[in-house]
C-alpha positions as CSV (number, residue, x, y, z in Angstrom):
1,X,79.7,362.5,124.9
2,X,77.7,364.8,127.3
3,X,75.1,363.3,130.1
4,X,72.4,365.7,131.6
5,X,74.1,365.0,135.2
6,X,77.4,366.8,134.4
7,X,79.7,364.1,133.2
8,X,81.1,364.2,129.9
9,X,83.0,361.3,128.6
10,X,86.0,361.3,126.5
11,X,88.1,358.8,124.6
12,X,91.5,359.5,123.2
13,X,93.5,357.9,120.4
14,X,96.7,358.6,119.8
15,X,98.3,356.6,117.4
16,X,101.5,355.2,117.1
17,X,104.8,358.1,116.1
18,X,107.1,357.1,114.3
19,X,109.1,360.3,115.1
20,X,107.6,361.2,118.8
21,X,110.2,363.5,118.9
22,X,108.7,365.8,115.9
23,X,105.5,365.9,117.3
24,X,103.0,366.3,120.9
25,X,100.2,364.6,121.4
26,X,98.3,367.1,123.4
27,X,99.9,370.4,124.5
28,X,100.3,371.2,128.5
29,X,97.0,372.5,129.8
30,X,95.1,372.3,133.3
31,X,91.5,371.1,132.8
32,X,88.4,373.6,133.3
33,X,86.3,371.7,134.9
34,X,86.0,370.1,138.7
35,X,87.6,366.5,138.5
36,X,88.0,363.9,136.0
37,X,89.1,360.1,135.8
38,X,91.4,359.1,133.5
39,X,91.9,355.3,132.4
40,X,94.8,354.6,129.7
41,X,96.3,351.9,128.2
42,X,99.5,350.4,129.0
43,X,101.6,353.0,126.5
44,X,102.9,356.1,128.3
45,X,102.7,359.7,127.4
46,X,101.2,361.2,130.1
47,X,103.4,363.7,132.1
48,X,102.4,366.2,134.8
49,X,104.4,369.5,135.4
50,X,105.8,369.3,139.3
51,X,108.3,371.9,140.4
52,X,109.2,373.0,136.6
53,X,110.2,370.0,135.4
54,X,107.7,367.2,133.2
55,X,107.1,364.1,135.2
56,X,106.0,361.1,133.5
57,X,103.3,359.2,135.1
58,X,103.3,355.5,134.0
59,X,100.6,353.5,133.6
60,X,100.0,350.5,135.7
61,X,97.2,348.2,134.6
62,X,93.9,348.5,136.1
63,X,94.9,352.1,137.8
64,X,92.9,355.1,137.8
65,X,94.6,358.7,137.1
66,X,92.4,361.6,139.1
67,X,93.0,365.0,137.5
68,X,92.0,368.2,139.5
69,X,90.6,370.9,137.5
70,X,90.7,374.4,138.0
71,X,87.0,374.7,139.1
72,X,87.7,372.9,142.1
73,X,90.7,375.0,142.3
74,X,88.8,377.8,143.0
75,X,86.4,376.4,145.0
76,X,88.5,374.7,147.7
77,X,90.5,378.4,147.9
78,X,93.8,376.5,146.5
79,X,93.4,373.6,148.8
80,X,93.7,371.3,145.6
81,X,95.2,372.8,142.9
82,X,94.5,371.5,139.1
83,X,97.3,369.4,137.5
84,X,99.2,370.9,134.7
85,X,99.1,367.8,132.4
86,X,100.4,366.9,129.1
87,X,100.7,363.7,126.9
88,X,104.2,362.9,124.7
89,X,103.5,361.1,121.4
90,X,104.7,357.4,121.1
91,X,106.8,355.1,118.8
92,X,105.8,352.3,121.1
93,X,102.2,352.0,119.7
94,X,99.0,353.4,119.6
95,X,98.0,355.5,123.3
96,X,94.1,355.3,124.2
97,X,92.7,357.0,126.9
98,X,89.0,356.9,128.3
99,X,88.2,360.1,130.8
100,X,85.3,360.9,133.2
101,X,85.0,365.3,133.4
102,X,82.6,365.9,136.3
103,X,82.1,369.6,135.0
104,X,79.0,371.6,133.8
105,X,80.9,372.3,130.6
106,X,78.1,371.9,128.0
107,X,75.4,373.7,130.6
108,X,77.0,377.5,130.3
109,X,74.7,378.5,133.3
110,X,74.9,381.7,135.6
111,X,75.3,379.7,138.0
112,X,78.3,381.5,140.5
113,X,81.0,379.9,142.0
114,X,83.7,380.8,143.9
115,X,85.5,379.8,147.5
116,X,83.7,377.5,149.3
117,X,82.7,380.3,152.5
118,X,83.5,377.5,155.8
119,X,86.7,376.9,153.9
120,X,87.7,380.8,154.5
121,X,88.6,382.9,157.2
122,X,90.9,386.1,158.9
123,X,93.2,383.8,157.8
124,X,92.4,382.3,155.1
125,X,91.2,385.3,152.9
126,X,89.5,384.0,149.5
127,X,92.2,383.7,146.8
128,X,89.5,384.3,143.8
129,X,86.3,386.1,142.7
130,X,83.3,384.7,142.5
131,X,82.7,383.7,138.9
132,X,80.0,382.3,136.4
133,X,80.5,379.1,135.1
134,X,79.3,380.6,132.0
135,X,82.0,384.0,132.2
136,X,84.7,381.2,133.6
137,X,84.4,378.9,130.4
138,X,84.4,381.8,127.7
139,X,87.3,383.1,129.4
140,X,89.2,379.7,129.3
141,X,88.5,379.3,126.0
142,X,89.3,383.0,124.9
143,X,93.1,382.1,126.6
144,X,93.5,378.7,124.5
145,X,95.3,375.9,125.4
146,X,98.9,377.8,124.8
147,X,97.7,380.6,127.1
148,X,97.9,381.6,130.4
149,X,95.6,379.7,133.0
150,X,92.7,381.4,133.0
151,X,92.4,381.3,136.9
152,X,95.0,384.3,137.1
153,X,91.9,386.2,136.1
154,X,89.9,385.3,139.2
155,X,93.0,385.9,141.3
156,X,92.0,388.8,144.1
């Protein structure tokens, strides 16, 4: 579901595997937009990708998971960097998840964005063109979710 303020809200259901090991629930992928909030039920799945290897992030009841995207990625110049994320399917039962994407996803304006200008310097050269949000989503899109972050297209 899409609001006119930006946030678009998600829920996932992934049910119950019988053979997890035959099957992913959603393939490794870093999220387009700016940040989102992810809250999930007590049955794992989630994994994020730190130094090569899959981490699994457990959940504990009540927490809040924050996901960097790779729009803020580019606008903080690499000071956060978006989370290469994944989620394992489950024998354990079904896996539901409810996220927040602050992102202007559904408005495919000309709007540019690129490193935020106090954040640079001699330095601190920008890492990445400036970009449309409209030319950064078809490209994100044109990679899929198997591809190649679509950020190494902004790189300078």
């Amino acid at each position: 579901m899409g609001c006119a303020d930006g946030h678009i809200f998600v829920c996932h259901y992934y049910p119950g595997c019988p053979q997890p090991d035959r099957t992913l629930g959603h393939t490794k992928h870093r999220d387009l937009d700016f940040l989102n909030i992810l809250l999930q039920n007590q049955i794992g799945g989630l994994q994020v990708l730190h130094d090569s290897n899959w981490v699994d992030i457990p959940p504990m009841e009540g927490a809040l998971v924050v996901n960097i995207g790779e729009l803020l990625q580019v606008i903080t110049n690499d000071k956060f960097k978006a989370a290469e994320h994944r989620v394992l399917a489950n024998c354990a039962g079904p896996r539901i998840s409810l996220a927040c994407f602050f992102t202007t996803h559904f408005e495919k304006s000309n709007k540019i964005f690129g490193p935020i200008k106090q954040l640079l310097s001699e330095d601190e050269p920008p890492l990445y063109r400036e970009t449309s949000v409209k030319e950064y989503i078809d490209s994100y899109y044109s990679t899929g979710l198997l591809g190649d972050s679509s950020l190494a297209r902004l790189r300078m």
